[in-house]
mmCIF file of the C-alpha atoms, coordinates in Angstrom:
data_MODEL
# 
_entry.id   MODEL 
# 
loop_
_atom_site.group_PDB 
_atom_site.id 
_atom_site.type_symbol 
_atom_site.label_atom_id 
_atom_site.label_alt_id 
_atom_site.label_comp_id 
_atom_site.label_asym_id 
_atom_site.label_entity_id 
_atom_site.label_seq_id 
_atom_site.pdbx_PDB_ins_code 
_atom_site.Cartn_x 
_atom_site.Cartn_y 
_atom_site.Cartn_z 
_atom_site.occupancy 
_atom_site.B_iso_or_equiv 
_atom_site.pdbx_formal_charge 
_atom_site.auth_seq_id 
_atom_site.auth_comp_id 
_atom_site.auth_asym_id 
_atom_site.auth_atom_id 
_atom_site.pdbx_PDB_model_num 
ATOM 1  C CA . UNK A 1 1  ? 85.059 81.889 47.093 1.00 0.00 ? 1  UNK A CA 1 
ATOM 2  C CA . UNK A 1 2  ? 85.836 83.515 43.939 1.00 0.00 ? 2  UNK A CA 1 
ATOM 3  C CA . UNK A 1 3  ? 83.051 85.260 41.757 1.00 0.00 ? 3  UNK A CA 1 
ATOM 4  C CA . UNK A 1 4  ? 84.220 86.285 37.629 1.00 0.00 ? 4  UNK A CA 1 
ATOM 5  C CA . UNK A 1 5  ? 82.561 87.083 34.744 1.00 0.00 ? 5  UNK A CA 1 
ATOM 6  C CA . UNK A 1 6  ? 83.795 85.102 31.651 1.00 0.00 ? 6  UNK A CA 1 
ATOM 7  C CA . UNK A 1 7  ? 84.154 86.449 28.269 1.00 0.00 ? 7  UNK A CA 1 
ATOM 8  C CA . UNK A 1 8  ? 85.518 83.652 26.485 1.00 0.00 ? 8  UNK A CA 1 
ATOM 9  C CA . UNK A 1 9  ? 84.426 82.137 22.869 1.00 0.00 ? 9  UNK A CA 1 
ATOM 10 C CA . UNK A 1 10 ? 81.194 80.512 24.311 1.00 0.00 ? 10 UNK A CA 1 
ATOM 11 C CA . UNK A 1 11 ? 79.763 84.075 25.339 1.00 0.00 ? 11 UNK A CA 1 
ATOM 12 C CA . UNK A 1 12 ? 79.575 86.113 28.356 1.00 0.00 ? 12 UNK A CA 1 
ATOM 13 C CA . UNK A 1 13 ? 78.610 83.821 31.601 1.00 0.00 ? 13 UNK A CA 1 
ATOM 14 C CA . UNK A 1 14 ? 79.661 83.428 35.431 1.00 0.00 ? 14 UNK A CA 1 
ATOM 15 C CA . UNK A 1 15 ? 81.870 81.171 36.960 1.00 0.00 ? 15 UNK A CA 1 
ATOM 16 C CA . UNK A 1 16 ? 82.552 80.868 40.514 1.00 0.00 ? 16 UNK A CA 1 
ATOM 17 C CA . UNK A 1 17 ? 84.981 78.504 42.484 1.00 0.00 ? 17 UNK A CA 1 
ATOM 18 C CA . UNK A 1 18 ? 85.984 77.788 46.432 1.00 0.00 ? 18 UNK A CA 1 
ATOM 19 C CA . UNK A 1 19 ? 89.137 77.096 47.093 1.00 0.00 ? 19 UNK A CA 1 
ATOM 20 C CA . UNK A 1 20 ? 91.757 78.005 50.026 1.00 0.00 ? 20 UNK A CA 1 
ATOM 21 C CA . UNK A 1 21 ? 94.475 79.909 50.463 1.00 0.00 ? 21 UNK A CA 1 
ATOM 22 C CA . UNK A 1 22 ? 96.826 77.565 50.483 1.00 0.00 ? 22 UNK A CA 1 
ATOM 23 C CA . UNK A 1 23 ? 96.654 77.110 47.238 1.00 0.00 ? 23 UNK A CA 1 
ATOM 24 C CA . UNK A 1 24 ? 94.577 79.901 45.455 1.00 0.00 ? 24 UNK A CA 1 
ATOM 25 C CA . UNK A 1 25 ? 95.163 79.301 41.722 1.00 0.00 ? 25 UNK A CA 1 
ATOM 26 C CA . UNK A 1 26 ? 92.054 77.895 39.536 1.00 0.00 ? 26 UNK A CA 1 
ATOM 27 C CA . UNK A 1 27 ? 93.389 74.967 38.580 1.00 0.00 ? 27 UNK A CA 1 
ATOM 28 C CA . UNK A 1 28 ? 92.795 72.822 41.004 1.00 0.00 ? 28 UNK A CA 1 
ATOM 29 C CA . UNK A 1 29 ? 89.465 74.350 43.702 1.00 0.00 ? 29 UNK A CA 1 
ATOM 30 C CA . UNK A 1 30 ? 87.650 72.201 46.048 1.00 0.00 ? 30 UNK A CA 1 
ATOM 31 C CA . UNK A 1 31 ? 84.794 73.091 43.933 1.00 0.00 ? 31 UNK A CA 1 
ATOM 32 C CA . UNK A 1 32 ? 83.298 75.141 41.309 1.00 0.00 ? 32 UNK A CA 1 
ATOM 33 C CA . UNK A 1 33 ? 80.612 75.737 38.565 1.00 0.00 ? 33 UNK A CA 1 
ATOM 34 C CA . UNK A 1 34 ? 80.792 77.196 35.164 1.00 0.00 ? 34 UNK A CA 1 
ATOM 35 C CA . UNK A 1 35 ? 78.316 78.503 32.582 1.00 0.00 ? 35 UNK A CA 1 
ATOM 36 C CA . UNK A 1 36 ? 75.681 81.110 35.133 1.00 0.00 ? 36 UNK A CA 1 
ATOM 37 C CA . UNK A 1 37 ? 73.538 83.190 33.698 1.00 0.00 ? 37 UNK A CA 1 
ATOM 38 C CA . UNK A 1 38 ? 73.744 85.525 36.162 1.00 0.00 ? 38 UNK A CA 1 
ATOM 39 C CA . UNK A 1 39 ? 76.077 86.821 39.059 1.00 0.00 ? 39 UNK A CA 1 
ATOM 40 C CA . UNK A 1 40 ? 73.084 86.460 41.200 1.00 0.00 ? 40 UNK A CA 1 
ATOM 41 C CA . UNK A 1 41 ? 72.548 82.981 40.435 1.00 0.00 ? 41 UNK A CA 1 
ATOM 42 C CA . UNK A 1 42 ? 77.278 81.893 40.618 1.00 0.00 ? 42 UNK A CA 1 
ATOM 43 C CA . UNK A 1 43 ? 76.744 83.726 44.054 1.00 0.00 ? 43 UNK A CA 1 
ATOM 44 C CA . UNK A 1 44 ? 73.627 81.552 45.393 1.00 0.00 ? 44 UNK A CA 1 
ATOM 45 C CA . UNK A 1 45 ? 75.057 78.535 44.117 1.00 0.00 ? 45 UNK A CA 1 
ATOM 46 C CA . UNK A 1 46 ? 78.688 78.900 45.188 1.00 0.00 ? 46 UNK A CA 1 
ATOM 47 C CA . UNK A 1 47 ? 76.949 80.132 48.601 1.00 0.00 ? 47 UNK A CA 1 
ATOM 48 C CA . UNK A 1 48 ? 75.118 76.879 49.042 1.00 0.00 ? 48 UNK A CA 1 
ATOM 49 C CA . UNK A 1 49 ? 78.166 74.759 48.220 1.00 0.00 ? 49 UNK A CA 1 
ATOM 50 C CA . UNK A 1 50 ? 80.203 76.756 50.739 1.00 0.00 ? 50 UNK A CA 1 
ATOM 51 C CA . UNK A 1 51 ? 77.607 76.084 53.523 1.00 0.00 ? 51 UNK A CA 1 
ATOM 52 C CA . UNK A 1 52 ? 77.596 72.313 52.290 1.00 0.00 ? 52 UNK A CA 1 
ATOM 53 C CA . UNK A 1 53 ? 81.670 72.269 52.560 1.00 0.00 ? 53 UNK A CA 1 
ATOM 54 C CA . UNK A 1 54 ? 81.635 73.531 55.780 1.00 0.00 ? 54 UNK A CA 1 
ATOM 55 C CA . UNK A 1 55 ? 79.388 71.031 57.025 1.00 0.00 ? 55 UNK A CA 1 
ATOM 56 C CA . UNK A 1 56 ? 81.629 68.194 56.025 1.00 0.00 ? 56 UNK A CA 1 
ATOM 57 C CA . UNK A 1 57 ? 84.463 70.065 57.438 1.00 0.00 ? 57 UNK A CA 1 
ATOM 58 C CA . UNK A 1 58 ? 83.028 70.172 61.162 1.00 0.00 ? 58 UNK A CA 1 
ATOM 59 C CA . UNK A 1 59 ? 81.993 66.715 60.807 1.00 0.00 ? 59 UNK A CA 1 
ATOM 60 C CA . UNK A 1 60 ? 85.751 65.814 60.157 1.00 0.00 ? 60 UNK A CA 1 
ATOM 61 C CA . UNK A 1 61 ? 85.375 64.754 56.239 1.00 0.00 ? 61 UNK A CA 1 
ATOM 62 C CA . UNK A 1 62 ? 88.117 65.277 54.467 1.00 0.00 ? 62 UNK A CA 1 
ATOM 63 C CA . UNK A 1 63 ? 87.359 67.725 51.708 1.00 0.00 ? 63 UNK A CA 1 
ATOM 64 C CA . UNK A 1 64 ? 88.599 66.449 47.813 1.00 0.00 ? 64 UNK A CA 1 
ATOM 65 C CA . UNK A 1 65 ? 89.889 69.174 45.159 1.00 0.00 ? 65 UNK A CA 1 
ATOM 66 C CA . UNK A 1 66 ? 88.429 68.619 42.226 1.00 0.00 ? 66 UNK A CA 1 
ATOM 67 C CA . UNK A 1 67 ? 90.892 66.345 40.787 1.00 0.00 ? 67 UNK A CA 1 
ATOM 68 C CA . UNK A 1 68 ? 91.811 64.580 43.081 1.00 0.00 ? 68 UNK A CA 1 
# 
C-alpha cells in the first residue's frame, strides 16, 4: 500500500494505491483512490480495501489490476 500527498493543479489532496511488488509502478495497481481530504481518511480507506483484497485472495479469486 502506498500513501502520497498530491500537489498537483487541482490542489493539495491524498492518494493512496495497493499494488505488489511484482510490479510496483502506479500505473497499473490492483486498486486505488484519489482526491482524500486527509491522510487519515487515504489510510482508512486503502486499509479497508486491503482487508477486502485479501479476502478474495484466500478464497482463491483472482485479483484484477485496474485495467485490466
Amino acid at each position: 500500500m502506498r500513501v502520497v500527498r498530491c500537489g498537483c493543479a487541482g490542489g493539495r489532496h491524498w492518494y493512496a494505491d495497493i499494488d505488489d511488488a511484482e510490479d510496483p509502478q502506479p500505473d497499473d495497481p490492483f486498486w486505488y483512490v484519489d482526491g482524500c481530504a486527509s491522510q487519515k481518511q487515504a489510510l482508512e480507506t486503502a486499509c479497508e480495501q486491503l482487508s477486502s483484497l485479501a479476502g478474495r485472495m484466500y478464497r482463491g479469486d483472482r485479483l484484477l489490476r485496474v485495467l485490466d
